[in-house]
C-alpha positions as CSV (number, residue, x, y, z in Angstrom):
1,X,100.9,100.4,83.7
2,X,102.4,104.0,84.7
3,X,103.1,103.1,88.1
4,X,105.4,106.4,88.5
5,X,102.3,108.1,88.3
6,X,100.0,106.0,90.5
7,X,102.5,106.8,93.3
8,X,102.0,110.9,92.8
9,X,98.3,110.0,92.9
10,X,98.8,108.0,95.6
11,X,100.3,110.5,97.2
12,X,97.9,113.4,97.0
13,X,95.2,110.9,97.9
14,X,96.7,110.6,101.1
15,X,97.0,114.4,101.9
16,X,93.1,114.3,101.0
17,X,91.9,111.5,103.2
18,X,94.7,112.6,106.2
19,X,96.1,116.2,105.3
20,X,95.2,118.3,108.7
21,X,94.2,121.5,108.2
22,X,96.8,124.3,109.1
23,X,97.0,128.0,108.4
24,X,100.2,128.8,106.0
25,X,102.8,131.9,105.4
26,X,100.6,133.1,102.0
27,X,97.0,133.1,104.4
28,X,95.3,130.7,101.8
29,X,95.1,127.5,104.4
30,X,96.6,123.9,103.7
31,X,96.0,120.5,103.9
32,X,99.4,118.6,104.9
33,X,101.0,115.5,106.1
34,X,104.1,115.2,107.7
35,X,106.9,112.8,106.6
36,X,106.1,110.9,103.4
37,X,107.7,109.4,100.5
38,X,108.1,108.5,97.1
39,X,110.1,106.2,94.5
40,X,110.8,106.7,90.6
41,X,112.1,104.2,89.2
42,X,114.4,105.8,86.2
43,X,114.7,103.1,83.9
44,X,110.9,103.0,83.7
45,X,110.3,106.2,81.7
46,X,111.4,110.1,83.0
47,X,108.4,111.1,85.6
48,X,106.3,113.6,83.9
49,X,103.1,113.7,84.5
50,X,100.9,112.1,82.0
51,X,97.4,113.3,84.0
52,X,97.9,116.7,83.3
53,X,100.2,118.4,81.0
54,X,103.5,119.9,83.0
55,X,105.5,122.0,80.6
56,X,108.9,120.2,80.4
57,X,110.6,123.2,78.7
58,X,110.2,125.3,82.3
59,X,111.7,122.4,84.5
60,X,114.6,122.4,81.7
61,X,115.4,126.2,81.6
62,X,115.1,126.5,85.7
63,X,117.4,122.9,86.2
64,X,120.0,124.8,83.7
65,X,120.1,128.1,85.4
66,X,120.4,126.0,88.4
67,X,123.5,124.1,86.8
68,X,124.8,127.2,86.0
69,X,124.8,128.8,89.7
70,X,123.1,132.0,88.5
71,X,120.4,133.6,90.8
72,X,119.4,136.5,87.9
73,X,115.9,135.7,86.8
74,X,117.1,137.3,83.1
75,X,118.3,133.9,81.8
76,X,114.8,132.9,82.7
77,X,113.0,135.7,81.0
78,X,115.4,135.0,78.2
79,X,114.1,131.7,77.6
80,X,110.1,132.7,78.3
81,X,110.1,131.3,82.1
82,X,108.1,133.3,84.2
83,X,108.6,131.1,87.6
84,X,110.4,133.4,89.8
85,X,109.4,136.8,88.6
86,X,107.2,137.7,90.8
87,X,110.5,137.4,94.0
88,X,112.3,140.0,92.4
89,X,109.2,142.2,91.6
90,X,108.3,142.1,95.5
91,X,112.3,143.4,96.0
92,X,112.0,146.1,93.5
93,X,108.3,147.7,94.4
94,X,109.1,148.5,97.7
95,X,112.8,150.1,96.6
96,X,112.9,154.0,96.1
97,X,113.3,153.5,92.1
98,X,110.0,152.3,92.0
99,X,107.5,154.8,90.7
100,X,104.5,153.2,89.5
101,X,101.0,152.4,91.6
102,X,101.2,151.1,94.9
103,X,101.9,147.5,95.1
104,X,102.1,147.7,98.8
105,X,99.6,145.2,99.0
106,X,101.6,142.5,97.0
107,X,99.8,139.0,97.6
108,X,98.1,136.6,95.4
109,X,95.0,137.2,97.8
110,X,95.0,140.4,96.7
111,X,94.8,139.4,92.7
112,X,91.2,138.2,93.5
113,X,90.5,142.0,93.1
114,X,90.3,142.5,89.2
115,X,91.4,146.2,89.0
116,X,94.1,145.3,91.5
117,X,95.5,142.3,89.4
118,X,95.3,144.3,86.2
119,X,97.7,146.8,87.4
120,X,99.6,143.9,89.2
121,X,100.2,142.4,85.6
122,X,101.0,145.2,84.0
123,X,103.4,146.7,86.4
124,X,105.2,143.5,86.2
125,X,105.4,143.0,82.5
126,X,107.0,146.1,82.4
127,X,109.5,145.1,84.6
128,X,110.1,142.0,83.2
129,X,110.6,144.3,79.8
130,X,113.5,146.0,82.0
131,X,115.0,142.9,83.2
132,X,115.7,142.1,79.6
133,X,117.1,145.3,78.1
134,X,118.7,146.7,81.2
135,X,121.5,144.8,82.3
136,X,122.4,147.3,85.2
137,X,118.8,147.4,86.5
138,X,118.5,143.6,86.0
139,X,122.0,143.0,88.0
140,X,120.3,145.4,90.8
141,X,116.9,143.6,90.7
142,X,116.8,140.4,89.2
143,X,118.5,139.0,91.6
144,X,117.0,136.3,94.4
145,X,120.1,136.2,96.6
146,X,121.9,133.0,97.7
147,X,119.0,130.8,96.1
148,X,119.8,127.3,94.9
149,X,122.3,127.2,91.8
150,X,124.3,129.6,93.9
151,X,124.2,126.9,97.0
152,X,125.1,124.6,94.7
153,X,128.0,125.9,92.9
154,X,128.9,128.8,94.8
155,X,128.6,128.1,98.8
156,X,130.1,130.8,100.5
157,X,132.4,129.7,103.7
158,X,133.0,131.7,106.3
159,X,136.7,131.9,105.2
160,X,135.8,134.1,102.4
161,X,136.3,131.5,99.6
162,X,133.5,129.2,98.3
163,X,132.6,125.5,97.7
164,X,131.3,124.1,93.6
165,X,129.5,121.3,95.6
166,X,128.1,119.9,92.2
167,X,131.5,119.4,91.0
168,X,133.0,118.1,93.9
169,X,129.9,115.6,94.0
170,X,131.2,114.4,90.2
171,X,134.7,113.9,91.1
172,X,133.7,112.0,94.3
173,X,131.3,110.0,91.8
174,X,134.2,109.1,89.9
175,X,136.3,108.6,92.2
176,X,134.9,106.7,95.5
177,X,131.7,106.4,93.8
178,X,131.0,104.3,97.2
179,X,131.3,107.3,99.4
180,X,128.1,108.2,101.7
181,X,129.1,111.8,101.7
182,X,127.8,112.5,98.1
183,X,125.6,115.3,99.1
184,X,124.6,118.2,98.0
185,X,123.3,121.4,100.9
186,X,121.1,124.2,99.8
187,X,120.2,125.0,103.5
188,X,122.6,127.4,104.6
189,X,121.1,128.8,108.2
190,X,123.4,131.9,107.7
191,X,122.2,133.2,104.3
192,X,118.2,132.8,104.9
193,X,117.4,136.2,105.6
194,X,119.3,137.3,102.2
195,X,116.8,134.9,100.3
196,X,114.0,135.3,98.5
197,X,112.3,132.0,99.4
198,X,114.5,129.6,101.6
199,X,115.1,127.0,99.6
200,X,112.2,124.0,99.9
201,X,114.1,121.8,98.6
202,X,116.9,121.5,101.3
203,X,119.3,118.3,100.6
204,X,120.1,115.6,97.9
205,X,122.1,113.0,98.2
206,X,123.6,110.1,95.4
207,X,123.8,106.8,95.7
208,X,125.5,103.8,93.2
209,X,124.9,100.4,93.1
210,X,125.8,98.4,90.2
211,X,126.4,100.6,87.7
212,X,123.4,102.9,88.5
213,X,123.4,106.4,90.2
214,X,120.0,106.9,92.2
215,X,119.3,110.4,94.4
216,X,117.2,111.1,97.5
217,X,115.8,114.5,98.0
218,X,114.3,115.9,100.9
219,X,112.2,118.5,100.5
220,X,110.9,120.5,103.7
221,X,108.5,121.7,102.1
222,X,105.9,120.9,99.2
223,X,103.1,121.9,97.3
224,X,101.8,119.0,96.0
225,X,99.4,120.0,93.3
226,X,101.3,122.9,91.8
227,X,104.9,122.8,92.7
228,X,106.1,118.9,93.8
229,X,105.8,117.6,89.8
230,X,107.9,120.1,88.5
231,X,110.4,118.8,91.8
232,X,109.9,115.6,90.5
233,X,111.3,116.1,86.7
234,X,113.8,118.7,88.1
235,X,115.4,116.0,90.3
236,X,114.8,113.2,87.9
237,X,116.5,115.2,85.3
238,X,119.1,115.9,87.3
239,X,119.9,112.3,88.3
240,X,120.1,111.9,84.3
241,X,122.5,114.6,83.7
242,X,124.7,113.5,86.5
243,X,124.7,109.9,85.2
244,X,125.8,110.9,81.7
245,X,128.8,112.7,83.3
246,X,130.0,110.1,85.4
247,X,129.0,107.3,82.8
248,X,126.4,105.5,85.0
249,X,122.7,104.4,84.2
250,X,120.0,106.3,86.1
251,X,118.8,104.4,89.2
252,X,115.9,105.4,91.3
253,X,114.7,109.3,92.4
254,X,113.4,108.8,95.8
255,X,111.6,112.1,96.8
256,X,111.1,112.2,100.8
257,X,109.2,115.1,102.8
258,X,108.6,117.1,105.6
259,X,105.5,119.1,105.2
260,X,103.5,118.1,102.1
261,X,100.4,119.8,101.5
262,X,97.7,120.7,99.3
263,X,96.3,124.3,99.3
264,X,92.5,124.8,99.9
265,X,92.3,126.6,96.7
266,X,93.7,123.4,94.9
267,X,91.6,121.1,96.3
268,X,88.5,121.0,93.0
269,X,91.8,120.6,90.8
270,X,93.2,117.8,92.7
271,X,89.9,115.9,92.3
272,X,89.9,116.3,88.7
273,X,93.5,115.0,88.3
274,X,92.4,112.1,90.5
275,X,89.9,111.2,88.0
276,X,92.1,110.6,84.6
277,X,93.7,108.1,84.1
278,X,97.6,107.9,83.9
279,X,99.2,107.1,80.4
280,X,102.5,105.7,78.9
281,X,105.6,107.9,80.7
282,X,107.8,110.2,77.9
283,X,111.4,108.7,77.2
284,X,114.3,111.2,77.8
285,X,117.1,111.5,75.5
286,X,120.5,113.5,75.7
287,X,122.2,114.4,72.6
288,X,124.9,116.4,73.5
289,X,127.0,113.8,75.4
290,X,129.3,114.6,78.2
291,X,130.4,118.0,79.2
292,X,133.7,119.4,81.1
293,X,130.9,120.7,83.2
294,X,127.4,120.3,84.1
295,X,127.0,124.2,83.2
296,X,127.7,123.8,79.9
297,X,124.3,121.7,79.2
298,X,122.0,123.3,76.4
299,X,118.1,123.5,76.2
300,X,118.2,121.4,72.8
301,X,120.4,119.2,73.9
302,X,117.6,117.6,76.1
303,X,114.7,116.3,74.7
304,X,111.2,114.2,75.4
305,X,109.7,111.7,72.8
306,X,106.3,110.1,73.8
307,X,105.3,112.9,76.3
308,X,101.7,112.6,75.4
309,X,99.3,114.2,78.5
310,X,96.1,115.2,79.3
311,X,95.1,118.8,79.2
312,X,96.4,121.1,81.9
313,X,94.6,122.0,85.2
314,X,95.4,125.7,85.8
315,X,95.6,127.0,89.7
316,X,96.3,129.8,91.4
317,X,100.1,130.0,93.1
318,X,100.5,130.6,96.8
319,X,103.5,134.0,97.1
């Protein structure tokens, strides 16, 4: 039995019977629950979802970028990942070089209007083109600020210098792998206004126990349908990649919330994911072995063998 994935279902089950109804930053409503968690255990298979497909080769390119403490979106675009396009293109439409139709009214509510969301898309695959093949314009809008990776491996201290808290995190591994300090901040009060999106994912912390490494996020905020099983596979692949670099076995991902909700326009899709039935968890496999830094990690280099889902549920994302 997938039990992984009975504890998702569980999960948005729980925001369905309980969620309370609250008005949300994007105006399309939730359904939320405060305070909740979840436990993965590692050794049991990596926690992609088997009840609708979740495509593994976004969660690897976005955890690498991560890893690599960029906040550009062209390594994304380089590697066909579309996730955080549409942060930059709100920075650059309302800049003077823009020059196209007004996108003043930027909003996925406004995408429900057809001759609005054709110009949307094309407005942005033209500067997604740019991104690509313009390396000045992508350094001067494709990027999202402090966002995670840069939190991660390039924390800015008010003394001018700045903090790798990843690799600090692997030394302390190593070295007092008993430590209860082994955490990792993306929530940096001071830089929020500079942000695109202030990060949802807020705090993770390690843990080892007998040869295993296990990590504990907490996640402020999540969307449950669309957004928490990609946080999910991030995390879980993270614990991996951490674990081959400090030579441990994976443990448990324990995934812990503040606001977890549902969106009212995800609520016929969460219905029809509650209906399948979960199958066999994927196997994960690194090839590459060790690196001299988790940076250096590869998209072929991590691979999925047994990842064998139903088909996807497609709905709309909250901006």
């Amino acid at each position: 039995m997938n039990r992984s994935e009975q504890t998702y279902l569980d999960f948005l089950k729980q925001i369905m019977t309980e969620g309370h109804y609250k008005a949300d930053r994007t105006g399309t409503g939730t359904y939320s629950i405060f305070g909740y968690q979840m436990r993965f255990d590692l050794q049991a298979g990596f926690p992609l979802l088997t009840t609708k497909k979740v495509p593994f080769g976004l969660i690897k390119s976005e955890l690498l970028w991560f890893l690599r403490g960029d906040s550009n979106i062209r390594f994304l675009l380089q590697h066909n990942n579309h996730i955080w396009d549409e942060w930059a293109f709100a920075k650059f439409i309302v800049s003077a070089d823009y020059q196209g139709p007004d996108m003043t009214d930027f909003g996925r509510r406004s995408l429900r209007d057809p001759d609005f969301a054709a110009r949307y898309h094309a407005e942005l695959a033209q500067f997604d083109q740019r991104i690509l093949t313009d390396a000045s314009f992508a350094a001067k809008y494709g990027d999202l600020g402090q966002i995670y990776g840069q939190q991660w491996r390039h924390w800015q201290t008010t003394q001018g210098t700045t903090i790798d808290q990843l690799a600090d995190i692997v030394t302390q591994i190593k070295t007092n792998p008993d430590s209860r300090r082994l955490i990792v901040s993306a929530w940096n009060p001071e830089a929020i206004p500079q942000m695109a999106l202030p990060p949802c994912h807020t705090l993770f912390q390690f843990y080892v126990n007998e040869g295993k490494l296990s990590l504990q996020l907490y996640q402020r905020s999540g969307d449950a349908f669309l957004g928490v099983p990609f946080n999910i596979a991030s995390y879980a692949l993270l614990t991996h990649l951490v674990a081959q670099q400090t030579g441990l076995a994976v443990g448990d991902f324990v995934h812990t919330f503040g606001d977890a909700h549902i969106y009212s326009n995800h609520l016929e899709q969460v219905k029809t994911q509650l209906q399948r039935t979960p199958r066999p968890l994927p196997q994960l496999r690194l090839t590459g072995g060790p690196k001299a830094d988790l940076a250096e990690y590869q998209m072929d280099e991590i691979k999925l063998s047994g990842y064998d889902p139903a088909p996807v549920i497609k709905a709309p994302v909250a901006v």
